[in-house]
Biopython code that builds the backbone (N, CA, C, O; Angstrom):
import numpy as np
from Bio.PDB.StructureBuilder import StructureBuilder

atoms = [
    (1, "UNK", "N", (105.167, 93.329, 107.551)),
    (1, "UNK", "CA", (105.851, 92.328, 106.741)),
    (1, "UNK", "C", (107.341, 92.648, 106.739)),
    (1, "UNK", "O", (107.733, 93.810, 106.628)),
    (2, "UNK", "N", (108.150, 91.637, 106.858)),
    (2, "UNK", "CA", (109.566, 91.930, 107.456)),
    (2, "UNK", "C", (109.450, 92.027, 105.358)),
    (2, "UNK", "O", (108.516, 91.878, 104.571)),
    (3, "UNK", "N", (110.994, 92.357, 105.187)),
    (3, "UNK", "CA", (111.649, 92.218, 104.010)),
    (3, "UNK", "C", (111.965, 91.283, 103.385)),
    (3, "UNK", "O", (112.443, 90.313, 103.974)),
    (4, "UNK", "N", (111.782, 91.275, 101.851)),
    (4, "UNK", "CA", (112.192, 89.662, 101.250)),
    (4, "UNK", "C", (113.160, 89.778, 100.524)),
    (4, "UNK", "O", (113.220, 90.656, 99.664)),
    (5, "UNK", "N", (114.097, 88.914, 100.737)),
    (5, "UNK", "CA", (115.634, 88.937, 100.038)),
    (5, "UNK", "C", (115.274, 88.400, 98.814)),
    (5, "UNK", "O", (114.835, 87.265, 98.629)),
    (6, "UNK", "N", (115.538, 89.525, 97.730)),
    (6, "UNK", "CA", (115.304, 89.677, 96.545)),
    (6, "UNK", "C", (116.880, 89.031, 95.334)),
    (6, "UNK", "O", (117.997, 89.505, 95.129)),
    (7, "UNK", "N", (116.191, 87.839, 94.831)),
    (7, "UNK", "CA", (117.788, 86.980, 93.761)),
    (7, "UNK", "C", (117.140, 87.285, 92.446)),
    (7, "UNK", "O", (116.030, 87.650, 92.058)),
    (8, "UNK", "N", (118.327, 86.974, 91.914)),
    (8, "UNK", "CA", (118.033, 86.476, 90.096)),
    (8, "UNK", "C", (116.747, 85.861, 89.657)),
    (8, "UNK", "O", (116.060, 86.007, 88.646)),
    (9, "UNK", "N", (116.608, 84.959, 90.976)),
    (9, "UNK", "CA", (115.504, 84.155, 90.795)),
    (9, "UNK", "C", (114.155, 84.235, 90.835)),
    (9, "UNK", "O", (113.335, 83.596, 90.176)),
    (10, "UNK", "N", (113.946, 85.272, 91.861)),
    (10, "UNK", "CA", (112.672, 85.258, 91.834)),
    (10, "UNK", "C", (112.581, 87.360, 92.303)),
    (10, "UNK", "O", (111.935, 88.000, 93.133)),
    (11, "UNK", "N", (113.496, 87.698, 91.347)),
    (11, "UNK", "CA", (113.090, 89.502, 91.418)),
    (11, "UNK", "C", (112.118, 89.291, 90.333)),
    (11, "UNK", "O", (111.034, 89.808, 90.603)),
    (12, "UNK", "N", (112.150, 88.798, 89.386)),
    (12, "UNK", "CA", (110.567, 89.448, 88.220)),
    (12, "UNK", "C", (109.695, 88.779, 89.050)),
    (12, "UNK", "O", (108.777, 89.546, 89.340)),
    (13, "UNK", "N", (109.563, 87.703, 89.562)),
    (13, "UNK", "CA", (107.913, 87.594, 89.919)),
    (13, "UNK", "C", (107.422, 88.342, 90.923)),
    (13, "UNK", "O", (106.238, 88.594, 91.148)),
    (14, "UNK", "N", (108.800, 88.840, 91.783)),
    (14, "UNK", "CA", (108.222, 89.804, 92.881)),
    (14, "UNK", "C", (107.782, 91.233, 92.408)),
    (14, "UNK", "O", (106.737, 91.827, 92.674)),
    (15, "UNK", "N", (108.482, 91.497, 91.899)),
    (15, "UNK", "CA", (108.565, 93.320, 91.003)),
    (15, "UNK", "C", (107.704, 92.995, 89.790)),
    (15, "UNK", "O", (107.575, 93.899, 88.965)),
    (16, "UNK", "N", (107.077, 91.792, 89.556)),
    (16, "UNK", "CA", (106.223, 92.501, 88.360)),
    (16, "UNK", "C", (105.060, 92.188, 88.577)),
    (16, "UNK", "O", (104.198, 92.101, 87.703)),
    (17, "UNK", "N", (104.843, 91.916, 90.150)),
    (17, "UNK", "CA", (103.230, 92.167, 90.397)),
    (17, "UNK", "C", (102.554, 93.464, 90.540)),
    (17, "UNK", "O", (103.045, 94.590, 90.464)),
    (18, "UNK", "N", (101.347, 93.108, 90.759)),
    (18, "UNK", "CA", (100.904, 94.168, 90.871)),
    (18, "UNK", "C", (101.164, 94.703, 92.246)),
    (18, "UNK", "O", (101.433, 94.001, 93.221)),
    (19, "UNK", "N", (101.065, 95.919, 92.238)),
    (19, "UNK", "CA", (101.211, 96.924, 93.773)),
    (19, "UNK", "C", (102.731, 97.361, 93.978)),
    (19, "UNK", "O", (103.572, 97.164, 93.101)),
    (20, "UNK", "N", (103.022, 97.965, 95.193)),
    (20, "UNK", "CA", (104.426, 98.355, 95.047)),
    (20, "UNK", "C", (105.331, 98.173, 95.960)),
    (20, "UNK", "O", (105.189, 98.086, 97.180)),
    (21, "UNK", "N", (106.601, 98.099, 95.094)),
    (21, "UNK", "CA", (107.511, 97.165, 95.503)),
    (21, "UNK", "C", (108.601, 98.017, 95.768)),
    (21, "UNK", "O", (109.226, 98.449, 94.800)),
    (22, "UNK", "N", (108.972, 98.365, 97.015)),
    (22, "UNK", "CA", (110.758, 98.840, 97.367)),
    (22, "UNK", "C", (111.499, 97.633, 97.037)),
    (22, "UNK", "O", (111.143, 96.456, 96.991)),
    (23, "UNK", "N", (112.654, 98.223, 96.810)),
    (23, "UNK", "CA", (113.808, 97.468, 96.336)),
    (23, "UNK", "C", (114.993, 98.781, 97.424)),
    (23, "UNK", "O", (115.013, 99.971, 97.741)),
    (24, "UNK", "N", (115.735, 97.612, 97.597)),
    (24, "UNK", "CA", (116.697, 98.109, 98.313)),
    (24, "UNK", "C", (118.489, 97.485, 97.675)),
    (24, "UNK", "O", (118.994, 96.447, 98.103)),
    (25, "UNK", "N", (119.042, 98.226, 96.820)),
    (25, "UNK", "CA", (120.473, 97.548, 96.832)),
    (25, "UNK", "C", (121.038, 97.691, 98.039)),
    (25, "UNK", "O", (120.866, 98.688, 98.740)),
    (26, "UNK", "N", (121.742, 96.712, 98.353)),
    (26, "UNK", "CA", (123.214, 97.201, 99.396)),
    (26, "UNK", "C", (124.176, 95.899, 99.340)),
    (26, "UNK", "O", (124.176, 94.873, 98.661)),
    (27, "UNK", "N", (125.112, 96.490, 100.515)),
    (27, "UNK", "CA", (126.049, 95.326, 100.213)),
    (27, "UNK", "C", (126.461, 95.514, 101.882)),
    (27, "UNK", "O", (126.061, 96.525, 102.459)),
    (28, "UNK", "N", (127.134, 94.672, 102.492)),
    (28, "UNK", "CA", (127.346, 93.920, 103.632)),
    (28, "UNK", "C", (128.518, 94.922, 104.432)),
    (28, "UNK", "O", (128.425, 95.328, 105.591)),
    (29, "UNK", "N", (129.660, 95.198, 103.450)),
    (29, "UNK", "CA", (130.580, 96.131, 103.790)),
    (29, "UNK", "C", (130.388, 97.949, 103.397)),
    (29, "UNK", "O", (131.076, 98.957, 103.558)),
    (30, "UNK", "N", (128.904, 97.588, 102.748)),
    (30, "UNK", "CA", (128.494, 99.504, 103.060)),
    (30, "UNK", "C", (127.800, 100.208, 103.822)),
    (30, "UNK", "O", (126.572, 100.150, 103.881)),
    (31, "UNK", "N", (128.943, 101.384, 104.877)),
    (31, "UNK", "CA", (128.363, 101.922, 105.746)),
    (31, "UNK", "C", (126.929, 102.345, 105.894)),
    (31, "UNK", "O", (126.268, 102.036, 106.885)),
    (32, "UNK", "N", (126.481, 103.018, 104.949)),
    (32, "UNK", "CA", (125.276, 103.486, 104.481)),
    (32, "UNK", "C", (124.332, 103.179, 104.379)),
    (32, "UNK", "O", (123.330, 103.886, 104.484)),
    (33, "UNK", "N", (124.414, 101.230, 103.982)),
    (33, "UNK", "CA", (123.545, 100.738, 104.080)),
    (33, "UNK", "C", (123.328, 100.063, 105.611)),
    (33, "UNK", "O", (122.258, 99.504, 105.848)),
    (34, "UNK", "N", (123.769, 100.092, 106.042)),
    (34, "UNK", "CA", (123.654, 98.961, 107.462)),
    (34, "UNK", "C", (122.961, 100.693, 108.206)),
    (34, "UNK", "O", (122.428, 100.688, 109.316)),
    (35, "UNK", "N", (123.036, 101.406, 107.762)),
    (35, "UNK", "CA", (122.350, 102.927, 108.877)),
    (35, "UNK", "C", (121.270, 102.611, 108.346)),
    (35, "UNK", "O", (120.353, 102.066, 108.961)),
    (36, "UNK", "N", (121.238, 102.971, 106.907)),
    (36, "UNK", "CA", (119.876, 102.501, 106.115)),
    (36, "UNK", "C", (118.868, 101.241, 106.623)),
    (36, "UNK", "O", (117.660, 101.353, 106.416)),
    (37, "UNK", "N", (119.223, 100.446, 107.067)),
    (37, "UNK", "CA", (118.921, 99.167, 107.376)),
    (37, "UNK", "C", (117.554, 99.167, 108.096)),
    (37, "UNK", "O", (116.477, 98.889, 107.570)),
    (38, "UNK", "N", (117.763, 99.515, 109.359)),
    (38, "UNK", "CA", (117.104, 100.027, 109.953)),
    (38, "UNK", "C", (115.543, 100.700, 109.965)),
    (38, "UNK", "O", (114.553, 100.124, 110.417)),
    (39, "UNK", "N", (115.560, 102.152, 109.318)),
    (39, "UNK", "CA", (115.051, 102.966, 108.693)),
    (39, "UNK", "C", (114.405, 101.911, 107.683)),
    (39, "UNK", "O", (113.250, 102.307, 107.529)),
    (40, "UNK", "N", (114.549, 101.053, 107.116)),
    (40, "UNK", "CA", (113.664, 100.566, 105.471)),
    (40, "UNK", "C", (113.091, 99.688, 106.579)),
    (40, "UNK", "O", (111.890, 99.955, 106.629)),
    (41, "UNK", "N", (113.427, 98.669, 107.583)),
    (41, "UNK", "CA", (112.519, 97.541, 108.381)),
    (41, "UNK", "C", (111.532, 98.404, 108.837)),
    (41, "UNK", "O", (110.355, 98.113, 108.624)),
    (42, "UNK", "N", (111.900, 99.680, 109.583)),
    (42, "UNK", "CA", (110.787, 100.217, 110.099)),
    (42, "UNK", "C", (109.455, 100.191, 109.252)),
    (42, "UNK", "O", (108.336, 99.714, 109.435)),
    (43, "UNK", "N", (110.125, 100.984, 108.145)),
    (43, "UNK", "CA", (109.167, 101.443, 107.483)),
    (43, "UNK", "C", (107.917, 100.036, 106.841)),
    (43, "UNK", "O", (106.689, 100.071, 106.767)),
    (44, "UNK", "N", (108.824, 99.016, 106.505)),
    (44, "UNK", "CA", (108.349, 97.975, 106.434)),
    (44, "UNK", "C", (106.763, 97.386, 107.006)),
    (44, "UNK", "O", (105.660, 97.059, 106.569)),
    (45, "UNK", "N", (107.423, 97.497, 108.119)),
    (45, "UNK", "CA", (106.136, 97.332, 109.399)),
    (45, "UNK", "C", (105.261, 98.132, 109.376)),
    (45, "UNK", "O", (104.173, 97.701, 109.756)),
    (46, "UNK", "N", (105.317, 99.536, 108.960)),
    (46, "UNK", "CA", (104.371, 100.343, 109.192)),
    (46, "UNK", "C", (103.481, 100.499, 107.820)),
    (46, "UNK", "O", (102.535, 101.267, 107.643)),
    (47, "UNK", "N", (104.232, 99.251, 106.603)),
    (47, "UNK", "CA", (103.724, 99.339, 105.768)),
    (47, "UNK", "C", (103.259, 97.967, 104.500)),
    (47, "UNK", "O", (103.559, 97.870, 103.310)),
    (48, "UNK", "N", (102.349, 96.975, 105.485)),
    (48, "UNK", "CA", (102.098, 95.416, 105.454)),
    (48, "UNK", "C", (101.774, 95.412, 103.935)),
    (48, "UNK", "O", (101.709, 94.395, 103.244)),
    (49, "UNK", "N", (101.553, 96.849, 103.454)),
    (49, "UNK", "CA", (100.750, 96.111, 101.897)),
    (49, "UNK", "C", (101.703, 96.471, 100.731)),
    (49, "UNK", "O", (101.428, 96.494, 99.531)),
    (50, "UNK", "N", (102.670, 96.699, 101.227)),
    (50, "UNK", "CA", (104.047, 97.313, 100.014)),
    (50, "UNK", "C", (104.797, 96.243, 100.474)),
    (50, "UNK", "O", (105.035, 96.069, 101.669)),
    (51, "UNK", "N", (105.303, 95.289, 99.304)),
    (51, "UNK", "CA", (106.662, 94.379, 99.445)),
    (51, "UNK", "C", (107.792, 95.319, 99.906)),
    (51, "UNK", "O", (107.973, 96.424, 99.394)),
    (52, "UNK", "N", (108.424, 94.892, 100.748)),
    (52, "UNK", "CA", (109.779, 95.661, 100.772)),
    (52, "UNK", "C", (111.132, 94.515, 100.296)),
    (52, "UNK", "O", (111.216, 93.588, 101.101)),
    (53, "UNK", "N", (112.015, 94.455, 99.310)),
    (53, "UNK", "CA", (113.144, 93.626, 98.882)),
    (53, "UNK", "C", (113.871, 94.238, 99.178)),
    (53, "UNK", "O", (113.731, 95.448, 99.357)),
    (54, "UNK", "N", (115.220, 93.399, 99.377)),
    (54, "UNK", "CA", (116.574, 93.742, 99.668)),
    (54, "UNK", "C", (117.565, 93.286, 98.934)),
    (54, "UNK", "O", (118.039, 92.269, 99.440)),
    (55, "UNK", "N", (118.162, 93.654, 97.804)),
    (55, "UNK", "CA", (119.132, 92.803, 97.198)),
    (55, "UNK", "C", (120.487, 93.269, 97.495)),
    (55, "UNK", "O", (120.818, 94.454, 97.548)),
    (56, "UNK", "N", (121.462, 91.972, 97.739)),
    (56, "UNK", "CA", (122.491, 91.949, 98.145)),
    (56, "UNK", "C", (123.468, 92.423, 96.780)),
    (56, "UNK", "O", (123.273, 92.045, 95.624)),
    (57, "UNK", "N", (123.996, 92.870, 97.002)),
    (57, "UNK", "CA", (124.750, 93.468, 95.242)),
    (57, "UNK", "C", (125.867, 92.989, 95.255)),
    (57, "UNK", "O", (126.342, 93.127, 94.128)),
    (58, "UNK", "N", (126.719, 92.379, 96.073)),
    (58, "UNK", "CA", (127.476, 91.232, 96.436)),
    (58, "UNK", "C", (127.087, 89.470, 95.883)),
    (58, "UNK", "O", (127.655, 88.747, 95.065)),
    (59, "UNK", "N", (126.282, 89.322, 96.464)),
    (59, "UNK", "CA", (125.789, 87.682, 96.067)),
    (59, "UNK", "C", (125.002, 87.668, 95.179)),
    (59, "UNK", "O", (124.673, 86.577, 94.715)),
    (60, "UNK", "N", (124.269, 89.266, 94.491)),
    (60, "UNK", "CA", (123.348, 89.210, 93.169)),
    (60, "UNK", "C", (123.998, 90.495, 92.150)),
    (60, "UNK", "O", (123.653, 91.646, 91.883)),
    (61, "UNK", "N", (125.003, 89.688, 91.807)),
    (61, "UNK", "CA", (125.961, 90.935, 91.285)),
    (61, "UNK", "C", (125.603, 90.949, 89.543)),
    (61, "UNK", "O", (126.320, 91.593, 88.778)),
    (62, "UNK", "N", (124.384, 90.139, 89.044)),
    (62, "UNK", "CA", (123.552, 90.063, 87.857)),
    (62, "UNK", "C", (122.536, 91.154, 87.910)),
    (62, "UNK", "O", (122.156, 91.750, 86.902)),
    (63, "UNK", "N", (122.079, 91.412, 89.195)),
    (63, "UNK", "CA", (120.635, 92.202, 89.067)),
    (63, "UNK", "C", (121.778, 93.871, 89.528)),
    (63, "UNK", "O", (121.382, 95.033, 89.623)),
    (64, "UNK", "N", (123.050, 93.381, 89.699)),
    (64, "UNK", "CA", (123.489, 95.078, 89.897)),
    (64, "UNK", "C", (123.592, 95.684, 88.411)),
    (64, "UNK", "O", (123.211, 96.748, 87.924)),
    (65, "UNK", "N", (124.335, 94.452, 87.842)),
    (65, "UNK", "CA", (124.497, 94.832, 86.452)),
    (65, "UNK", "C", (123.300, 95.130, 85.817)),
    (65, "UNK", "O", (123.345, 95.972, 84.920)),
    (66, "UNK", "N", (122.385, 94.685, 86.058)),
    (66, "UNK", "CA", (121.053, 94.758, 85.220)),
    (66, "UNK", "C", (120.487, 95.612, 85.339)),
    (66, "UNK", "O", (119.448, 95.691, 84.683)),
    (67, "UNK", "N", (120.908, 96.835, 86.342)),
    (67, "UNK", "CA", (120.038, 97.998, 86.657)),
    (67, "UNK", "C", (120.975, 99.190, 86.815)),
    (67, "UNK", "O", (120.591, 100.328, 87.084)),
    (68, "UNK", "N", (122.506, 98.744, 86.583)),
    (68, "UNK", "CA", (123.406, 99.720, 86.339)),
    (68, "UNK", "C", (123.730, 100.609, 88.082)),
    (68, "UNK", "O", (124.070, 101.755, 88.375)),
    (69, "UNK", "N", (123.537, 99.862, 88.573)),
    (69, "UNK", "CA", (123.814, 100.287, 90.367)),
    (69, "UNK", "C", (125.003, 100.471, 90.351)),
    (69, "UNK", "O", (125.785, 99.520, 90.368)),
    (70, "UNK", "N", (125.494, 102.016, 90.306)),
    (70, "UNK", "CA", (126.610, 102.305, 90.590)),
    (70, "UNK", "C", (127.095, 102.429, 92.210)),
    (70, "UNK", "O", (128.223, 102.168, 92.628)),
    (71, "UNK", "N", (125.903, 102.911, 93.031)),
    (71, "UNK", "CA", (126.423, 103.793, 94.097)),
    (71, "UNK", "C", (125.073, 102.795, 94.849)),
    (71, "UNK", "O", (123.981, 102.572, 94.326)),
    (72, "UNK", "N", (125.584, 102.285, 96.287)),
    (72, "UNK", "CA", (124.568, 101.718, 97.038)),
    (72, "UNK", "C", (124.907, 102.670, 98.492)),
    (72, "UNK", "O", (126.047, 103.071, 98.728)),
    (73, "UNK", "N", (123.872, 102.914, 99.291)),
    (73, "UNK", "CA", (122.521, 101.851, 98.827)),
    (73, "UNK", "C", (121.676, 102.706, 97.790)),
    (73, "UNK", "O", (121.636, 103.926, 97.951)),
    (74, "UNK", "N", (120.995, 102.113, 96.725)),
    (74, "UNK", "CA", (120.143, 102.312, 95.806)),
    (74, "UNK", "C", (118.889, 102.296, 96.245)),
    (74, "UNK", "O", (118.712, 101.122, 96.572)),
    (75, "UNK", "N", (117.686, 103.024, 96.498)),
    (75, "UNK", "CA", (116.264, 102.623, 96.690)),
    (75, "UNK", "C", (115.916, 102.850, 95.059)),
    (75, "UNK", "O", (116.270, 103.733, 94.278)),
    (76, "UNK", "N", (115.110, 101.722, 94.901)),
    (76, "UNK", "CA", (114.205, 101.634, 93.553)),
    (76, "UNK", "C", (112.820, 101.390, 94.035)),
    (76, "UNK", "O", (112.655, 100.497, 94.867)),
    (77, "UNK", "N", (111.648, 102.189, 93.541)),
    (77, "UNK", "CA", (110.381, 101.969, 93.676)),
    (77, "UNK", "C", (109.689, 101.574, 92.652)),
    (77, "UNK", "O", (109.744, 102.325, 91.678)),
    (78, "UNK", "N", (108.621, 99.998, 92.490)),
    (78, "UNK", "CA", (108.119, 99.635, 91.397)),
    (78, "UNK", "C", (106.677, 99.823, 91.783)),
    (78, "UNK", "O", (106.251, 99.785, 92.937)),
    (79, "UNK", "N", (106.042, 100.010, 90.799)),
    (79, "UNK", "CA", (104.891, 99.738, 90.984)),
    (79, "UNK", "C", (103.967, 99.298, 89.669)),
    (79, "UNK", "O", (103.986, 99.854, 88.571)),
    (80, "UNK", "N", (103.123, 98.113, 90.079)),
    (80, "UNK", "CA", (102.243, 97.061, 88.996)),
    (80, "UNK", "C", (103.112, 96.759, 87.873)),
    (80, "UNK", "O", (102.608, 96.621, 86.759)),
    (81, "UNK", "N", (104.837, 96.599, 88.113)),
    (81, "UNK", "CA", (106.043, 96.118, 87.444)),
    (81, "UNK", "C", (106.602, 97.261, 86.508)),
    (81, "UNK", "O", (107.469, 97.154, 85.641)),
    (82, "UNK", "N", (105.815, 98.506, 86.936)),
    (82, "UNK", "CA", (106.652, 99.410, 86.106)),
    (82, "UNK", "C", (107.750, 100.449, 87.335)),
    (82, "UNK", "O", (107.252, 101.102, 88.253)),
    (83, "UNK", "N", (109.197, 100.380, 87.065)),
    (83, "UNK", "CA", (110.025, 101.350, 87.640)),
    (83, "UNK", "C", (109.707, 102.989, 88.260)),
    (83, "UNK", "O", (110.828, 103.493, 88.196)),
    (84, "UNK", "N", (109.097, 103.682, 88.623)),
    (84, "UNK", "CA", (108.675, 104.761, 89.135)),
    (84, "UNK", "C", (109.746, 105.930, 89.579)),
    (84, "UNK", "O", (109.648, 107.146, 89.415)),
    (85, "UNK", "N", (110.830, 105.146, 90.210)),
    (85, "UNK", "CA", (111.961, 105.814, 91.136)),
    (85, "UNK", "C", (112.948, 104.892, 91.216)),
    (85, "UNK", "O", (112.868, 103.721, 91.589)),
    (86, "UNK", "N", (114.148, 105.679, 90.731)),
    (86, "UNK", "CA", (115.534, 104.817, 91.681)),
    (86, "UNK", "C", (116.453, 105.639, 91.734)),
    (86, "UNK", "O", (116.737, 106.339, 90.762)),
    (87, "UNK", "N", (117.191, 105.716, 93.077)),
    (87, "UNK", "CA", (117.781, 107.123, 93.352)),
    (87, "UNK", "C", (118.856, 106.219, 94.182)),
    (87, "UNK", "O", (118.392, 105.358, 94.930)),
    (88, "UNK", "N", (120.071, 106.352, 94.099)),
    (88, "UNK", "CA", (121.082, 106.568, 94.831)),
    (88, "UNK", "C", (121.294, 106.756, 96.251)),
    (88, "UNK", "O", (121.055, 107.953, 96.410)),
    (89, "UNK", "N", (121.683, 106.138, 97.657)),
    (89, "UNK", "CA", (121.934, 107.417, 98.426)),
    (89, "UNK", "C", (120.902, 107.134, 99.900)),
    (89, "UNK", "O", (119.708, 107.368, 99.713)),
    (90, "UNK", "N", (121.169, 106.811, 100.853)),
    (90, "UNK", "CA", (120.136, 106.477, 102.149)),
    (90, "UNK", "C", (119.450, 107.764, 102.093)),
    (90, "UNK", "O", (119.864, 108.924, 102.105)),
    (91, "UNK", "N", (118.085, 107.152, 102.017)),
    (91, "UNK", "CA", (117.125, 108.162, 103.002)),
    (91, "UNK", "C", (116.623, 108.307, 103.972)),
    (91, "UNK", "O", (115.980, 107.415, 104.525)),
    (92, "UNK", "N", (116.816, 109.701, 104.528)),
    (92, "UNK", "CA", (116.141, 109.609, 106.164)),
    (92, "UNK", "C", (114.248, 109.116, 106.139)),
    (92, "UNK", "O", (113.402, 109.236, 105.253)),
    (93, "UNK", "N", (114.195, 108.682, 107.214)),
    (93, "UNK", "CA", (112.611, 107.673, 107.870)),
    (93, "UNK", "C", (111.643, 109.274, 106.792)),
    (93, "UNK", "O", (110.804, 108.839, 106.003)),
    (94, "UNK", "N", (111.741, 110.376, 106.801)),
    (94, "UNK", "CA", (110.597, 111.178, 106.309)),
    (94, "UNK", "C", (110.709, 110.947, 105.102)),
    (94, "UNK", "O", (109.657, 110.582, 104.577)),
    (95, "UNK", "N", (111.985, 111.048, 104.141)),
    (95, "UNK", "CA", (111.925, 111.163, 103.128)),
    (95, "UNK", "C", (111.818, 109.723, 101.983)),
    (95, "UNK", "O", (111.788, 109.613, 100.757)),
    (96, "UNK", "N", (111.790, 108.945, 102.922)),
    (96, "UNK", "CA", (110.823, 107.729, 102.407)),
    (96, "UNK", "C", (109.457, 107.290, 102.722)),
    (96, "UNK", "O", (108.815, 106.707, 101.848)),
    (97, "UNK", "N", (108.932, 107.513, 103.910)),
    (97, "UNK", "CA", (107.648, 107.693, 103.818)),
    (97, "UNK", "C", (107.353, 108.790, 102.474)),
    (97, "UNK", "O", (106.785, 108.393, 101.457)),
    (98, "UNK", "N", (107.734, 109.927, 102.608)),
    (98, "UNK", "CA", (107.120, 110.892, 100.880)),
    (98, "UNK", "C", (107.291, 110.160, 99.868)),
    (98, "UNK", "O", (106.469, 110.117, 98.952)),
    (99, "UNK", "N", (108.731, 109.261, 99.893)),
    (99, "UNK", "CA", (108.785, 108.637, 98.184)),
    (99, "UNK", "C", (107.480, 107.406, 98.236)),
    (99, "UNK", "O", (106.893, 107.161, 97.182)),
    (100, "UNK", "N", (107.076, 106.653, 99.550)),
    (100, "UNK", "CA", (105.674, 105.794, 99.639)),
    (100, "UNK", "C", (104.737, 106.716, 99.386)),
    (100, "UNK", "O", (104.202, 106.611, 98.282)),
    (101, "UNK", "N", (104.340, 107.687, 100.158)),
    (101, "UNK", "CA", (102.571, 108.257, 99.280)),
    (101, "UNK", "C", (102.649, 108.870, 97.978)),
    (101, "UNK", "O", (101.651, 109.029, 97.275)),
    (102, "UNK", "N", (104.038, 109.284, 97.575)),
    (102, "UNK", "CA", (104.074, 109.982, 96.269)),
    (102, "UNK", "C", (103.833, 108.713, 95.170)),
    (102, "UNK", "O", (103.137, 108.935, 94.179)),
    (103, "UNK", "N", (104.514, 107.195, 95.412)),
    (103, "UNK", "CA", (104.417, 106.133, 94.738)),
    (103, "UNK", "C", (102.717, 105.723, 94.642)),
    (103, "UNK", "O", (102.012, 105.525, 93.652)),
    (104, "UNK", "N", (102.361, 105.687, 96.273)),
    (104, "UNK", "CA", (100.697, 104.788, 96.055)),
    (104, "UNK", "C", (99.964, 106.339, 95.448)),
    (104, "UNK", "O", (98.773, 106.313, 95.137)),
    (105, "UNK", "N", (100.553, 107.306, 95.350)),
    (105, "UNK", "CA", (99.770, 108.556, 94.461)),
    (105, "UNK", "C", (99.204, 108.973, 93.104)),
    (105, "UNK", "O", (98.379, 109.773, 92.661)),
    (106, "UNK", "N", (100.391, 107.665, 92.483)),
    (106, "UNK", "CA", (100.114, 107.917, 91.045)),
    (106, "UNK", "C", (99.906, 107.569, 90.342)),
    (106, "UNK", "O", (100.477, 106.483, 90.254)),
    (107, "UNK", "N", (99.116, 107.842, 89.245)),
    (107, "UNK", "CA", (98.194, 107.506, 88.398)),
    (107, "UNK", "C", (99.153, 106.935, 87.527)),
    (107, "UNK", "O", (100.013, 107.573, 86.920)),
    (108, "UNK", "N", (98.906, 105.216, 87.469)),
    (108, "UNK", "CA", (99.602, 104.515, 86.706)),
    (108, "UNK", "C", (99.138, 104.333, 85.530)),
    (108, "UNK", "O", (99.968, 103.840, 84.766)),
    (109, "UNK", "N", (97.741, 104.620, 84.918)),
    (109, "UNK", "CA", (97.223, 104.812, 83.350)),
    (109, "UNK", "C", (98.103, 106.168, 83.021)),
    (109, "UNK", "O", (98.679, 105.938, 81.957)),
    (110, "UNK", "N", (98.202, 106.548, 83.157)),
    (110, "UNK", "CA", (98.942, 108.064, 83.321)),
    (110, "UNK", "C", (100.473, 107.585, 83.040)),
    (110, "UNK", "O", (101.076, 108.214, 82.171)),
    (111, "UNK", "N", (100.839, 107.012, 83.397)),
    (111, "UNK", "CA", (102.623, 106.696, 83.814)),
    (111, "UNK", "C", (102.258, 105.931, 82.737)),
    (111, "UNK", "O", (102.363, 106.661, 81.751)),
    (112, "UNK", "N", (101.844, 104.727, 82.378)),
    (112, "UNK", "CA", (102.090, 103.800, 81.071)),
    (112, "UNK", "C", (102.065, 104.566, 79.691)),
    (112, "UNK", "O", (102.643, 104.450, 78.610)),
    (113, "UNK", "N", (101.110, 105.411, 80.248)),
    (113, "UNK", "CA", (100.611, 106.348, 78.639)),
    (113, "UNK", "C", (102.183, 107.359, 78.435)),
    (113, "UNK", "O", (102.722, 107.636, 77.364)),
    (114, "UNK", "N", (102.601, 107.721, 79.708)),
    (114, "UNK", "CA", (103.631, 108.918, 79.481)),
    (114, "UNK", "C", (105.140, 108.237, 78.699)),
    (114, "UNK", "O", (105.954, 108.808, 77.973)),
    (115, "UNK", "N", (105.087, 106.388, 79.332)),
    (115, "UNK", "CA", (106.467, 105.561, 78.822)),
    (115, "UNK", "C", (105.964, 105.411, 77.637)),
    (115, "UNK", "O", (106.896, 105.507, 76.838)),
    (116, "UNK", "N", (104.826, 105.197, 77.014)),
    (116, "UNK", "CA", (104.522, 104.457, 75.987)),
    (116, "UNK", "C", (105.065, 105.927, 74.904)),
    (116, "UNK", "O", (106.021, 105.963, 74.129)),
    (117, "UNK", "N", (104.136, 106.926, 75.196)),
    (117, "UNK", "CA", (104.927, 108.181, 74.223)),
    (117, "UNK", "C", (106.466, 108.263, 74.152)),
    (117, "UNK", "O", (106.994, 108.858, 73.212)),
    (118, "UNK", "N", (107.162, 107.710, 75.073)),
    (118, "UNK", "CA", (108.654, 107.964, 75.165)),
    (118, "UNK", "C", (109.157, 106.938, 74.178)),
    (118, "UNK", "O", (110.019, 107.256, 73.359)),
    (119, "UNK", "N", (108.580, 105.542, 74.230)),
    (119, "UNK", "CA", (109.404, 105.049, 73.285)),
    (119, "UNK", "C", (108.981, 104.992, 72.092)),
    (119, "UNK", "O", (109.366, 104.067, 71.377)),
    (120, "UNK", "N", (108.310, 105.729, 71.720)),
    (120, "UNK", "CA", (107.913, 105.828, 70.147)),
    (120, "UNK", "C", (109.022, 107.220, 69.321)),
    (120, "UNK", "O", (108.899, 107.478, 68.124)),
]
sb = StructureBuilder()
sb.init_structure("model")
sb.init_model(0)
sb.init_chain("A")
sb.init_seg("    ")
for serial, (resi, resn, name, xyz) in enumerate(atoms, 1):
    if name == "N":
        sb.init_residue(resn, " ", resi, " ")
    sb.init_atom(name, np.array(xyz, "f"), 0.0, 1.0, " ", f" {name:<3s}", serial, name[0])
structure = sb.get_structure()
């Protein structure tokens, strides 16, 4: 599954399904991301049952604000609409495959129960 360009418009219905969702910030004039580029399609392909998004932080400069994206490219990992990971910073092809099995790894009754203690 190639990548879906992720707007204002339709990031919650994509990110708050169930299963998991890369998110990719970048922007058009960052080096980092256009190396990055690459590296996330691959992975894409090799991975038909994970959405992969791409938001432009340029033309969706609401969802930068909304997630406080200082530094692109940003990878954010969701999963069944809850946030898991978002880190700053291209990763090389290995060290995103690890952030994918560490994501489909974890026990999301587990993760709701651990946010739910946090905001009390």
């Amino acid at each position: 599954m190639a990548t879906v360009e992720l707007t204002t418009a339709n990031f919650d219905e994509v990110t708050e399904s169930s299963g998991i969702v890369l998110v990719d910030f970048w922007a058009e004039w960052c080096g980092p991301c256009k190396r990055f580029a690459p590296v996330y399609e691959r992975s894409s392909e090799k991975h038909p049952e994970i959405t992969f998004g791409k938001v432009d932080t340029e033309a969706q400069q609401e969802l930068g604000a909304k997630f406080d994206i200082r530094s692109i490219p940003t990878i954010m990992a969701i999963r069944d609409g809850v946030i898991v990971f978002a880190q700053p910073g291209a990763l090389p092809e290995s060290a995103l495959e690890n952030l994918i099995e560490q994501v489909q790894a974890l026990d999301m009754d587990d993760v709701r129960k651990q946010l739910a203690n946090h905001q009390h």
